[in-house]
N, CA, C and O atoms as CSV, one atom per row, in Angstrom:
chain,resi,resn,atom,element,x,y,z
A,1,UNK,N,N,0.835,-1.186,0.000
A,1,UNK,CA,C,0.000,0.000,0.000
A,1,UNK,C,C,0.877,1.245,0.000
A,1,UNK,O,O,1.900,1.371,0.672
A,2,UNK,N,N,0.466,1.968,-0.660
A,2,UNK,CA,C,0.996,3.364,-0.587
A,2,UNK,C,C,0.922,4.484,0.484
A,2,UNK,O,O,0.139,4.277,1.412
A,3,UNK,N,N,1.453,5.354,0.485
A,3,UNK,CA,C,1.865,6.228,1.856
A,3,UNK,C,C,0.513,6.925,1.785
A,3,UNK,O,O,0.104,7.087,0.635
A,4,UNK,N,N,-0.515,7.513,3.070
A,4,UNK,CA,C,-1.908,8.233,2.804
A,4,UNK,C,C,-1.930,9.248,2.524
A,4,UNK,O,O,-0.822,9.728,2.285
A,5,UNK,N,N,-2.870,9.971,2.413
A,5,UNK,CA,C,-2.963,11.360,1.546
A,5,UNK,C,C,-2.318,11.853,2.741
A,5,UNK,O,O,-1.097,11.993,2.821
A,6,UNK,N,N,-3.097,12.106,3.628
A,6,UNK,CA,C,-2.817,12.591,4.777
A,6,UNK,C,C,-1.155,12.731,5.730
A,6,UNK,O,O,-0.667,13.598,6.454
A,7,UNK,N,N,-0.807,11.687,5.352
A,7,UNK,CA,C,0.912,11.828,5.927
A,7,UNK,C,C,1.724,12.956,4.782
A,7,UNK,O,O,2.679,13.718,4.927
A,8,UNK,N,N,0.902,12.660,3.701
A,8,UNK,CA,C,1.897,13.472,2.310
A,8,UNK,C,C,1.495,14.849,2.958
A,8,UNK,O,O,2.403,15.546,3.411
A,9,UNK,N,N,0.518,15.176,3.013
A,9,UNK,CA,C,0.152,16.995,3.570
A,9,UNK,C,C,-0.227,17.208,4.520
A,9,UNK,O,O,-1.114,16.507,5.008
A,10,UNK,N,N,0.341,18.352,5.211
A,10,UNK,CA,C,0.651,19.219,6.098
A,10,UNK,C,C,-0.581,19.146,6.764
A,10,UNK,O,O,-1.471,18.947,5.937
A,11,UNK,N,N,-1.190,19.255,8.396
A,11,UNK,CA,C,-2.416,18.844,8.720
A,11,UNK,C,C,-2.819,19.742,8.543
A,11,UNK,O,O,-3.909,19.371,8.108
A,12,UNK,N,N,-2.863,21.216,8.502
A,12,UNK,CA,C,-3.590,22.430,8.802
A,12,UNK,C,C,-4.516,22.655,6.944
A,12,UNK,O,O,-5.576,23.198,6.633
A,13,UNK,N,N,-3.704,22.105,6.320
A,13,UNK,CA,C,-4.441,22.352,5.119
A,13,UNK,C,C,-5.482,20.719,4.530
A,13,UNK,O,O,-6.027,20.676,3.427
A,14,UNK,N,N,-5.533,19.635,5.487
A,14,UNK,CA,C,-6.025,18.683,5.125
A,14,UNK,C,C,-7.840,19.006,5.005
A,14,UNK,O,O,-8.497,18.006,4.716
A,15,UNK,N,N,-8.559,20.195,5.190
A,15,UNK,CA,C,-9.988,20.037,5.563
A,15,UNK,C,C,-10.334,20.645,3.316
A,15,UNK,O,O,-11.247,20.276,2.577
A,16,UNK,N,N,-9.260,21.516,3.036
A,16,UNK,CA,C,-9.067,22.009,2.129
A,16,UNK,C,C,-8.933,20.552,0.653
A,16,UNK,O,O,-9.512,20.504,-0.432
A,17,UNK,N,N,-7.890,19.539,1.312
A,17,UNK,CA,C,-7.527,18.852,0.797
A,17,UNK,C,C,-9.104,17.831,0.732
A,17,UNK,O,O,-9.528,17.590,-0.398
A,18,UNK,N,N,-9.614,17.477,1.510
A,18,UNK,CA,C,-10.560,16.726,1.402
A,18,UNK,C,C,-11.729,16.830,0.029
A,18,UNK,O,O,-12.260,15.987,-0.694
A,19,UNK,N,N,-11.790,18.366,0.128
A,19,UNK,CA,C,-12.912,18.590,-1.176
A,19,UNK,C,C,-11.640,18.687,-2.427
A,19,UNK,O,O,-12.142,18.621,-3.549
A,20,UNK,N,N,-10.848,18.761,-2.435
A,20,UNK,CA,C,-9.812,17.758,-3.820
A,20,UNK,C,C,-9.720,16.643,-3.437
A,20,UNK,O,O,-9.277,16.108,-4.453
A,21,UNK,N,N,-9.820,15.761,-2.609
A,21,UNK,CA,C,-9.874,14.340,-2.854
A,21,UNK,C,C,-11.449,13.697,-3.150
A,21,UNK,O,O,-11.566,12.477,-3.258
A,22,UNK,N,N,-12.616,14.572,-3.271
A,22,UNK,CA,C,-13.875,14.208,-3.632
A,22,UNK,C,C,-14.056,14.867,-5.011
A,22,UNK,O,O,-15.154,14.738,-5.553
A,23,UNK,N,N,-13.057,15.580,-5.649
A,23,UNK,CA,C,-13.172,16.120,-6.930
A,23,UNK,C,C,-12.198,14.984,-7.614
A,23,UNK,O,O,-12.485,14.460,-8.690
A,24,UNK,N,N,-11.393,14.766,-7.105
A,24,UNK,CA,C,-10.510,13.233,-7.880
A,24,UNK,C,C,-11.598,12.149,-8.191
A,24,UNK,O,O,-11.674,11.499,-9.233
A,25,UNK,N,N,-12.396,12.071,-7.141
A,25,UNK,CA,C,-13.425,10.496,-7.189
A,25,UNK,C,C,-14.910,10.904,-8.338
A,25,UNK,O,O,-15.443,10.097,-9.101
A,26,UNK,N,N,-15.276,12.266,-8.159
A,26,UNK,CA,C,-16.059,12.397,-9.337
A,26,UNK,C,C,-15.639,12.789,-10.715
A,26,UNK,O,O,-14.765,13.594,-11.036
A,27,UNK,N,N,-16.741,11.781,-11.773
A,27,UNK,CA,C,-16.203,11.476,-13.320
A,27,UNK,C,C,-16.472,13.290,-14.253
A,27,UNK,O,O,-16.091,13.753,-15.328
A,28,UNK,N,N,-17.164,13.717,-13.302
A,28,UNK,CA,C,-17.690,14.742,-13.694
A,28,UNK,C,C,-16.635,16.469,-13.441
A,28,UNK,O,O,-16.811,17.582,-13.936
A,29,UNK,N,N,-15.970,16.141,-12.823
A,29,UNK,CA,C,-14.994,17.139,-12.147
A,29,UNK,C,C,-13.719,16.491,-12.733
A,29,UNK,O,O,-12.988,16.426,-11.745
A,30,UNK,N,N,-12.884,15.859,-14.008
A,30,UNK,CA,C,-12.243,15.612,-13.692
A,30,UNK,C,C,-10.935,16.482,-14.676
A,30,UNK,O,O,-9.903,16.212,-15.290
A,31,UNK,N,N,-11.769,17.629,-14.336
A,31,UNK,CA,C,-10.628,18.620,-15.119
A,31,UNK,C,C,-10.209,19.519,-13.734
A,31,UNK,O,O,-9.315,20.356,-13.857
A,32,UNK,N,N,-10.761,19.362,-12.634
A,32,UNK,CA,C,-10.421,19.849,-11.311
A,32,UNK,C,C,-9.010,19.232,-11.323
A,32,UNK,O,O,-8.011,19.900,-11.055
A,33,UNK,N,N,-8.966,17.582,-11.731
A,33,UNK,CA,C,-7.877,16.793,-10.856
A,33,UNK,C,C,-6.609,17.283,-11.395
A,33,UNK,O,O,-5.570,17.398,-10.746
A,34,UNK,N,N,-6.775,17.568,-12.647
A,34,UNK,CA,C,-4.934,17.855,-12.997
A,34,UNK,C,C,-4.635,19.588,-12.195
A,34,UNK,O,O,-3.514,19.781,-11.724
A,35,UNK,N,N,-5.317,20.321,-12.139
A,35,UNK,CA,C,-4.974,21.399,-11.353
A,35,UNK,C,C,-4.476,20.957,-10.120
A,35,UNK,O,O,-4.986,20.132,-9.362
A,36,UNK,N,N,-2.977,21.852,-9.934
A,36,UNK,CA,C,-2.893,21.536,-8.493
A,36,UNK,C,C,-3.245,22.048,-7.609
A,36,UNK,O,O,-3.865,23.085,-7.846
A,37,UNK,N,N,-3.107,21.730,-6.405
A,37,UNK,CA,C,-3.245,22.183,-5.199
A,37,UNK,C,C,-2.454,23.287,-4.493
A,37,UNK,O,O,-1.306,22.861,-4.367
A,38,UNK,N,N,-2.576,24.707,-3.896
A,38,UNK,CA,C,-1.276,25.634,-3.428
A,38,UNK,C,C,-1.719,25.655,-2.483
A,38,UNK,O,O,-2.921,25.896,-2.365
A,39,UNK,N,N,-0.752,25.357,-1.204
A,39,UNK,CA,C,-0.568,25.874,0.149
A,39,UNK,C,C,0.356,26.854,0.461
A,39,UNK,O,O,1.482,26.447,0.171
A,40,UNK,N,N,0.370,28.192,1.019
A,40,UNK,CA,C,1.244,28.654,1.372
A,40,UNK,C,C,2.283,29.155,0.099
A,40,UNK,O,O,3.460,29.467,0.279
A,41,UNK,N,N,1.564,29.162,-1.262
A,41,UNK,CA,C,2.358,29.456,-2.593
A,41,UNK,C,C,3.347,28.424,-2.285
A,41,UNK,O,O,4.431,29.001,-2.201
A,42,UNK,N,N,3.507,27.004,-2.048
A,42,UNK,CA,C,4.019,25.619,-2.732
A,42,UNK,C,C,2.782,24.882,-3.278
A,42,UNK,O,O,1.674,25.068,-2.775
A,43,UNK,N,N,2.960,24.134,-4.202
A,43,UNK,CA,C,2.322,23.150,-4.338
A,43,UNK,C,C,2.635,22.077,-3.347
A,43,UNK,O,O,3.691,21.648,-2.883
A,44,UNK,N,N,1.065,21.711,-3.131
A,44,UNK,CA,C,1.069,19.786,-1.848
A,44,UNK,C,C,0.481,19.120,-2.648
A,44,UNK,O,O,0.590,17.988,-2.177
A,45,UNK,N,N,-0.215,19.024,-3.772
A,45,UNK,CA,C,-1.060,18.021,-4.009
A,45,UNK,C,C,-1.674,17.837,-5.358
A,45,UNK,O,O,-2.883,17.942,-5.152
A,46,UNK,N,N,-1.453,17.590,-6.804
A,46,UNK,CA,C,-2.191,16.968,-8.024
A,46,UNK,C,C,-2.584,15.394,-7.597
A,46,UNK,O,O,-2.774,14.667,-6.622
A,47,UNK,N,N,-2.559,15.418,-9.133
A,47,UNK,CA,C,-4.021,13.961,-9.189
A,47,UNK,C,C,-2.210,13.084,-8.940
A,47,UNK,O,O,-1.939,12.248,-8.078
A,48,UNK,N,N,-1.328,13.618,-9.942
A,48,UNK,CA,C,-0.426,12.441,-10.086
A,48,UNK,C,C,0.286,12.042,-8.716
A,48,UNK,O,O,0.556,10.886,-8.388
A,49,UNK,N,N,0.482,12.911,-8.151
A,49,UNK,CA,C,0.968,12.864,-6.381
A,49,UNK,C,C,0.193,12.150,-5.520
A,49,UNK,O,O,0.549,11.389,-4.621
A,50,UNK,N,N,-1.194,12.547,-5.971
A,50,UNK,CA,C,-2.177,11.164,-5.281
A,50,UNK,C,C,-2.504,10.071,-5.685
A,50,UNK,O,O,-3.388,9.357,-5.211
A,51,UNK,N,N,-1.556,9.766,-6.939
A,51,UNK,CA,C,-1.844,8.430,-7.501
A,51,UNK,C,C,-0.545,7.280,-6.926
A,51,UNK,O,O,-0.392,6.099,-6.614
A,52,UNK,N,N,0.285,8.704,-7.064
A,52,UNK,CA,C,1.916,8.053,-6.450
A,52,UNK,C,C,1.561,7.506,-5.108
A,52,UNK,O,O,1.911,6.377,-4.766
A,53,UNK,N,N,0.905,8.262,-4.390
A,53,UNK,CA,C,1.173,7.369,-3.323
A,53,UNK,C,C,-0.439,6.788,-2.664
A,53,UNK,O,O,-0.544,6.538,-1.464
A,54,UNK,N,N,-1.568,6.633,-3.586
A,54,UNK,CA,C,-2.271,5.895,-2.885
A,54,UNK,C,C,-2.125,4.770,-4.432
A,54,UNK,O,O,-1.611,5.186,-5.470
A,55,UNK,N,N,-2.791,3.074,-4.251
A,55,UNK,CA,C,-2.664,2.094,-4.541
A,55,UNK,C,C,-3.722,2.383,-5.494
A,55,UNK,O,O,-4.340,3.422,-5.264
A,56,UNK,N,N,-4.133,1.600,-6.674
A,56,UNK,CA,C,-4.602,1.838,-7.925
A,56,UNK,C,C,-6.552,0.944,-6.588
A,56,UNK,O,O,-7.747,1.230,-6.662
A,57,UNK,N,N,-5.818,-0.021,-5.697
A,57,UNK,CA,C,-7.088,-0.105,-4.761
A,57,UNK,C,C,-7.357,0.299,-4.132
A,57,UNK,O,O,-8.402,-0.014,-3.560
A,58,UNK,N,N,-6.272,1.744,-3.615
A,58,UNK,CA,C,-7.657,2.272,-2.294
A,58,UNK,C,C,-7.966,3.473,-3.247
A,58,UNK,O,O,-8.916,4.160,-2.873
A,59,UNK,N,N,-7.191,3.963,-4.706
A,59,UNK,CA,C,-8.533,4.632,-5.323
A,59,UNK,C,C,-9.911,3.995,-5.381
A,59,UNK,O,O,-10.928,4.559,-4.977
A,60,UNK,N,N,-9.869,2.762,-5.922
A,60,UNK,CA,C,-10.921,2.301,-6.238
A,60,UNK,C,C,-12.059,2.267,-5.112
A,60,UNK,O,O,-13.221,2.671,-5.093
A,61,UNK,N,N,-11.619,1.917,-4.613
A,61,UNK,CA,C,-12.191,1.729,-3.429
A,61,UNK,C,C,-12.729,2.890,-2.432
A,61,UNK,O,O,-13.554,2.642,-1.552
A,62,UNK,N,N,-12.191,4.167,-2.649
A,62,UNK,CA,C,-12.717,5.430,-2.417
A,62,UNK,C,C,-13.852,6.192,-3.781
A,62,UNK,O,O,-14.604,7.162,-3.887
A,63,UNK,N,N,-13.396,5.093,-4.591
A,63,UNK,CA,C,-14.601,5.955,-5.640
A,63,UNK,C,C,-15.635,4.863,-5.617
A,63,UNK,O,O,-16.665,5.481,-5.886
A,64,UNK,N,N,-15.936,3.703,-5.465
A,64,UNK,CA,C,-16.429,3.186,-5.090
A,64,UNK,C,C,-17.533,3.469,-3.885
A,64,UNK,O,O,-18.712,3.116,-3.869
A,65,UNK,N,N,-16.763,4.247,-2.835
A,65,UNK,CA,C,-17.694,4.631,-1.611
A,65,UNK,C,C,-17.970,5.970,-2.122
A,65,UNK,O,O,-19.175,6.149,-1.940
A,66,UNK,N,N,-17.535,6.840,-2.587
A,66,UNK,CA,C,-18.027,8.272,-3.297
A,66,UNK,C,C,-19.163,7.679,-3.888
A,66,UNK,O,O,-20.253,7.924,-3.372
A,67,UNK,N,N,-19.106,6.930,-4.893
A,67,UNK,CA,C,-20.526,6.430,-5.945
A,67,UNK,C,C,-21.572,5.899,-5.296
A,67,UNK,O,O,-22.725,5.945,-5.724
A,68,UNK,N,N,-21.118,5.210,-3.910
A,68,UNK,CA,C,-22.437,4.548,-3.128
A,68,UNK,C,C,-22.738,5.965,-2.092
A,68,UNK,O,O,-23.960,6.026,-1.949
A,69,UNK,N,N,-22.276,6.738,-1.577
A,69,UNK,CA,C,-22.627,7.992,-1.152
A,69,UNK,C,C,-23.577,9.019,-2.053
A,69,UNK,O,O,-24.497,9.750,-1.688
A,70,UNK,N,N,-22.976,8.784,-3.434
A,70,UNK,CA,C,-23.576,9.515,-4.231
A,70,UNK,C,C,-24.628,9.758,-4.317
A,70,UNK,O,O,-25.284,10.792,-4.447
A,71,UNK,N,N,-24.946,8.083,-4.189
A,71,UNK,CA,C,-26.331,7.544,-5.079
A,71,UNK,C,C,-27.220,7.731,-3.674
A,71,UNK,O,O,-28.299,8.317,-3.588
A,72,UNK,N,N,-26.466,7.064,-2.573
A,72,UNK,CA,C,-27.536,6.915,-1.477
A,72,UNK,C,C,-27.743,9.102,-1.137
A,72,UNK,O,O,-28.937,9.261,-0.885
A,73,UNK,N,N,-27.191,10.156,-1.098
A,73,UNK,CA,C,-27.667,10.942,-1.368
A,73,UNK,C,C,-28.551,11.487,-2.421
A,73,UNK,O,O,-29.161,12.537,-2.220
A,74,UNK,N,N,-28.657,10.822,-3.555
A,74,UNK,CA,C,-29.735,11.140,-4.565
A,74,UNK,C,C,-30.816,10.772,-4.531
A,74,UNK,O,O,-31.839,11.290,-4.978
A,75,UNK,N,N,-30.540,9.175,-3.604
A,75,UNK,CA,C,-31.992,9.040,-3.112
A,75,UNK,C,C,-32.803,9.819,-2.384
A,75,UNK,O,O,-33.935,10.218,-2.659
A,76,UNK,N,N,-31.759,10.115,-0.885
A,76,UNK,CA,C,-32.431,11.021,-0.072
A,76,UNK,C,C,-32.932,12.631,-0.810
A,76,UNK,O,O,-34.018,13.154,-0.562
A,77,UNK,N,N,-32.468,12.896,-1.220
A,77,UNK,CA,C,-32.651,14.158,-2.293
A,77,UNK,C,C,-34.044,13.686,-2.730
A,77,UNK,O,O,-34.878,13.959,-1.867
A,78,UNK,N,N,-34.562,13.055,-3.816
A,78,UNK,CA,C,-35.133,12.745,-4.140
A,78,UNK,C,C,-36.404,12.196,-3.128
A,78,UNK,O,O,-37.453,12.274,-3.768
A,79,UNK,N,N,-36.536,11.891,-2.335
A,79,UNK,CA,C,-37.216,11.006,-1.308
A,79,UNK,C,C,-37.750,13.080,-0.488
A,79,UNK,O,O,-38.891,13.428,-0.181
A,80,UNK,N,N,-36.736,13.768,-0.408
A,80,UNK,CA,C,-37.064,14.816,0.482
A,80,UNK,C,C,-38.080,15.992,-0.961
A,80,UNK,O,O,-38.878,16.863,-0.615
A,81,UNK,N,N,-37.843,15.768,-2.038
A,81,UNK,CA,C,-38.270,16.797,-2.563
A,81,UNK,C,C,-40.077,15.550,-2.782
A,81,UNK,O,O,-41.089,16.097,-3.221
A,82,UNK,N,N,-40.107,14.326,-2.479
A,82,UNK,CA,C,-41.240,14.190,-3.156
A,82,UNK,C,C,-42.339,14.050,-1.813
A,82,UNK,O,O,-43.546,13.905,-2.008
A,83,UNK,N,N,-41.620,14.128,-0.159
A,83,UNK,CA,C,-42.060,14.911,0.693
A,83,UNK,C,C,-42.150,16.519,0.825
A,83,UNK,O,O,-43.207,17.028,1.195
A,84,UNK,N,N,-41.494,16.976,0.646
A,84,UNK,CA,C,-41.839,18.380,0.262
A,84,UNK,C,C,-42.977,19.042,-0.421
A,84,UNK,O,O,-43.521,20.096,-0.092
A,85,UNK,N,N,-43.308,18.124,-1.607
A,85,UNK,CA,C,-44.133,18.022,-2.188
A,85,UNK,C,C,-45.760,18.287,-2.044
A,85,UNK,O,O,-46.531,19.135,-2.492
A,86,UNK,N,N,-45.944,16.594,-0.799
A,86,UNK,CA,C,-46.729,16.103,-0.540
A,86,UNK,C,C,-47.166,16.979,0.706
A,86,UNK,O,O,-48.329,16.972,1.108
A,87,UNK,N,N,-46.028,17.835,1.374
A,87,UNK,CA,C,-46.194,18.747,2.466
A,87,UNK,C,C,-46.918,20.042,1.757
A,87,UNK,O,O,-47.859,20.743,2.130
A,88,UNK,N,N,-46.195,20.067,0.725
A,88,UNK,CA,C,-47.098,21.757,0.137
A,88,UNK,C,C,-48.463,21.234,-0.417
A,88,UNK,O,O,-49.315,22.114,-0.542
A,89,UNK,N,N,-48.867,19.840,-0.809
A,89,UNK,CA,C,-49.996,19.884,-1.067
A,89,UNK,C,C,-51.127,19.870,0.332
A,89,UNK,O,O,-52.302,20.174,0.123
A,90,UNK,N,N,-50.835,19.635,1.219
A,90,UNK,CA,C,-51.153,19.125,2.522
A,90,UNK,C,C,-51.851,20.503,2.731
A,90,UNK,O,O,-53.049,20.682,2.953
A,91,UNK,N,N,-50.687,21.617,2.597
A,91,UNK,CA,C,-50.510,23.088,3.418
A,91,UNK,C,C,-51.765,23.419,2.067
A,91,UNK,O,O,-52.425,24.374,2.476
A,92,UNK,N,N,-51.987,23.234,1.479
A,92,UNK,CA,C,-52.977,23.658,0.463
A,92,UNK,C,C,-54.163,23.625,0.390
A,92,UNK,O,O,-54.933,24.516,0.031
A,93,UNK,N,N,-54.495,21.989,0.923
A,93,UNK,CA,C,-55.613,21.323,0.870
A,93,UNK,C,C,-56.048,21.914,2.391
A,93,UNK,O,O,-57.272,22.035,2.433
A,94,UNK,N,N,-55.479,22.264,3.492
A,94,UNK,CA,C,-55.271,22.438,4.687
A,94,UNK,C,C,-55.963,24.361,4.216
A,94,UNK,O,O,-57.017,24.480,4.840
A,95,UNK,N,N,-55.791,25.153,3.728
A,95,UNK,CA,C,-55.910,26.665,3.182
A,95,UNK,C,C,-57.178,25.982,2.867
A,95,UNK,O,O,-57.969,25.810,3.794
A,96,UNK,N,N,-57.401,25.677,1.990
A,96,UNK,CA,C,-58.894,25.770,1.014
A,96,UNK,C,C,-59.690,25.035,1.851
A,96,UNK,O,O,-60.847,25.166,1.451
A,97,UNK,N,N,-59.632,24.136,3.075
A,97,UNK,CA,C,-60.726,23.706,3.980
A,97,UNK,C,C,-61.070,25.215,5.018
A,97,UNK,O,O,-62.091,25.870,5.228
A,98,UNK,N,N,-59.883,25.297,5.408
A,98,UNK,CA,C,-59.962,26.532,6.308
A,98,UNK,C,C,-60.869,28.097,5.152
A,98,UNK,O,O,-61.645,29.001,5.462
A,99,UNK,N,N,-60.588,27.921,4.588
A,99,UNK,CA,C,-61.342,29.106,3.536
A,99,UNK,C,C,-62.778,28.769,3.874
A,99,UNK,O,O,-63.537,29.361,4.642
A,100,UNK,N,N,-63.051,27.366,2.912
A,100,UNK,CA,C,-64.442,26.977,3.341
A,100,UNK,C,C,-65.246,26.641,4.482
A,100,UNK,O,O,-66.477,26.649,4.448
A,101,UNK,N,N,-64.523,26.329,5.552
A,101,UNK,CA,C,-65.110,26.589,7.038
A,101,UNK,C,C,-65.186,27.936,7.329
A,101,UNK,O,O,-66.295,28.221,7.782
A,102,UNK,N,N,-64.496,28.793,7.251
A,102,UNK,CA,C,-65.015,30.071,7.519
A,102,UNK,C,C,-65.821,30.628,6.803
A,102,UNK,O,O,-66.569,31.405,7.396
A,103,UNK,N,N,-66.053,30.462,5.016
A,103,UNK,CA,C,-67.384,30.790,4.851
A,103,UNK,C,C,-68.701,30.132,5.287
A,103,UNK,O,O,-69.840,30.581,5.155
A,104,UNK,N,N,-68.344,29.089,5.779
A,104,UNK,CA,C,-69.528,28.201,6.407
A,104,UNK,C,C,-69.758,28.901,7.677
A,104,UNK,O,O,-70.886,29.189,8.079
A,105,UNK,N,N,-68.484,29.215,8.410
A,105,UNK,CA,C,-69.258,30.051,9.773
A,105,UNK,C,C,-69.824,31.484,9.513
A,105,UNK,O,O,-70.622,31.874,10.365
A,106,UNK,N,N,-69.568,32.270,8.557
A,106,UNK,CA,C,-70.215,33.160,8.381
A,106,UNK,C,C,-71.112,33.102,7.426
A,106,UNK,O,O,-71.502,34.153,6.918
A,107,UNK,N,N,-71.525,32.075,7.074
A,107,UNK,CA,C,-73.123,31.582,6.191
A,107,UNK,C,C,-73.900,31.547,7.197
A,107,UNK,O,O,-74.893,32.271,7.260
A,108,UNK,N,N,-73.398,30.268,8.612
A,108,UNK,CA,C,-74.510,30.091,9.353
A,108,UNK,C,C,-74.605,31.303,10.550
A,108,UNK,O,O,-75.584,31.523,11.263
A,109,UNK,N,N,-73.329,32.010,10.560
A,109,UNK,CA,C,-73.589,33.759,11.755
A,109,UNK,C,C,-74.607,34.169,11.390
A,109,UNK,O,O,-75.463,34.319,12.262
A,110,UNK,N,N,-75.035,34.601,9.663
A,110,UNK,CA,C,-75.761,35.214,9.239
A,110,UNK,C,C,-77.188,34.881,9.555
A,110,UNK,O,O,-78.146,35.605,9.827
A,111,UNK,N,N,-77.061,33.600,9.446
A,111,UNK,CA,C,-78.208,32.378,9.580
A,111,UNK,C,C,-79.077,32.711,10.754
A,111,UNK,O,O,-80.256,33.052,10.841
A,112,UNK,N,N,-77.786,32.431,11.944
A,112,UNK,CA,C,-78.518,32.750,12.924
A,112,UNK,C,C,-78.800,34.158,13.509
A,112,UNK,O,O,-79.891,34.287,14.064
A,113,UNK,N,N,-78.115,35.047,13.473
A,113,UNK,CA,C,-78.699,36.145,13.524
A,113,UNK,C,C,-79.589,36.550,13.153
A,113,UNK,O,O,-80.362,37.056,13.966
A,114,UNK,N,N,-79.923,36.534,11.752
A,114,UNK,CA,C,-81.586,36.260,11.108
A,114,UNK,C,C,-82.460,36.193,12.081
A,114,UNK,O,O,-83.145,37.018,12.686
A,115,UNK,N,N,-82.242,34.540,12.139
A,115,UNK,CA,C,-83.725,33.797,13.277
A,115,UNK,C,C,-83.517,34.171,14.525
A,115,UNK,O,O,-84.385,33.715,15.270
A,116,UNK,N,N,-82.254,35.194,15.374
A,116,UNK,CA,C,-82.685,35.558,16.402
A,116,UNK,C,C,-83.243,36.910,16.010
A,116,UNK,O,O,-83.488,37.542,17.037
A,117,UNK,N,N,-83.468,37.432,15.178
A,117,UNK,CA,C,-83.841,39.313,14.995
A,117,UNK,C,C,-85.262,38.406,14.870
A,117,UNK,O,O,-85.944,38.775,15.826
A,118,UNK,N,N,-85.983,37.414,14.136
A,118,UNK,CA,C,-87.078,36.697,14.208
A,118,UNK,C,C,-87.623,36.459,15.482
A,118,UNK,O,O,-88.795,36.783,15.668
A,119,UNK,N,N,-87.112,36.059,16.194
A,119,UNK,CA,C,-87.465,35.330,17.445
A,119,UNK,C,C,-87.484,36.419,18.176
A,119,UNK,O,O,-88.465,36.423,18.920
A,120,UNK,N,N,-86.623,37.611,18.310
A,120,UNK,CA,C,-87.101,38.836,18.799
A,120,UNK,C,C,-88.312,39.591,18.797
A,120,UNK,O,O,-88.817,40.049,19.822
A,121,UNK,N,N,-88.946,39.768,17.233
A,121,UNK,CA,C,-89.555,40.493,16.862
A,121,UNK,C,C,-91.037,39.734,17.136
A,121,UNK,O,O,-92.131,40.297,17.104
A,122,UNK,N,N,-90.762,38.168,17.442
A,122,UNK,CA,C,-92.155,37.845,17.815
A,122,UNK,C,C,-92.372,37.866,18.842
A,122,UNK,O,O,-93.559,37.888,19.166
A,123,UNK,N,N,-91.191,37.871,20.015
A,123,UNK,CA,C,-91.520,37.495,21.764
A,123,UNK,C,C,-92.154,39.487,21.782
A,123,UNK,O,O,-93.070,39.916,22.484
A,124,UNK,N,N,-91.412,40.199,20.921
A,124,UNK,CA,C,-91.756,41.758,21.303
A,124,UNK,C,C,-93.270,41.647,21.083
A,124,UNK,O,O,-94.096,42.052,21.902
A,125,UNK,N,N,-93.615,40.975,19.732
A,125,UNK,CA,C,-95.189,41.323,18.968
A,125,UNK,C,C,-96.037,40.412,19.951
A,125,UNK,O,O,-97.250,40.589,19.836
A,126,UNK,N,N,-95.460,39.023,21.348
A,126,UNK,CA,C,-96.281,38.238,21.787
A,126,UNK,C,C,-96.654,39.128,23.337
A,126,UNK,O,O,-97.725,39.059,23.940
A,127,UNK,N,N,-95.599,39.843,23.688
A,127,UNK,CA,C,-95.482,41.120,25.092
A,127,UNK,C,C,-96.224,42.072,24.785
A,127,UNK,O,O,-96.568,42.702,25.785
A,128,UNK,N,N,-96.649,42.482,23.792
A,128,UNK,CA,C,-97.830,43.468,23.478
A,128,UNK,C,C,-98.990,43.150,23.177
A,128,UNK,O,O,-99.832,44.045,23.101
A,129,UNK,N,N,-99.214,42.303,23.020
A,129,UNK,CA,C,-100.751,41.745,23.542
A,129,UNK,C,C,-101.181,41.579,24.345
A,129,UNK,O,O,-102.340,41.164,24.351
């Protein structure tokens, strides 16, 4: 096995180094990898320096877990936007009941106010007799 990323560079710049070692593992970034890396105006780190000293298997094997990270985040991604979803329809259906209960309570306010100005006007018209 080859020497780790981590012994090759300096610790203070390893949090830096990490998002270039997740731009090495994606197929999609891989014009990131030949750019190097500057610390401190030296170079610590290209693709070929990390090939030198990690094993052609613990690349693999780190892109390997990048691709199953990937994916198991695309699920969750996916899984959260089709709750999201189902939450804004919720918050919707949840508005337009509340709309229609309140015109229902002020259908039947009206309602009853009515039949009490009724019920007034007859106990008044039944006291004067």
């Amino acid at each position: 096995m080859g020497t780790s990323l981590a012994k090759m560079i300096p610790v203070e710049s390893l949090p830096t180094i990490a998002l270039l070692s997740t731009t090495l593992l994606h197929p999609q970034l891989q014009v990131l990898c030949v750019l190097p890396y500057y610390h401190n105006q030296k170079c610590v780190c290209t693709e070929r320096s990390v090939s030198i000293y990690m094993s052609d298997a613990e690349l693999e094997y780190w892109r390997k877990k990048y691709s199953l990270l990937e994916e198991q985040f695309q699920l969750q991604k996916n899984r959260n936007e089709e709750l999201e979803e189902r939450l804004l329809h919720m918050v919707e259906k949840v508005e337009t009941e509340k709309k229609q209960l309140a015109n229902e309570i002020d259908t039947l306010t009206r309602y009853f106010h009515r039949e009490w100005m009724a019920v007034r006007r007859i106990k008044g018209a039944s006291e004067k007799q």
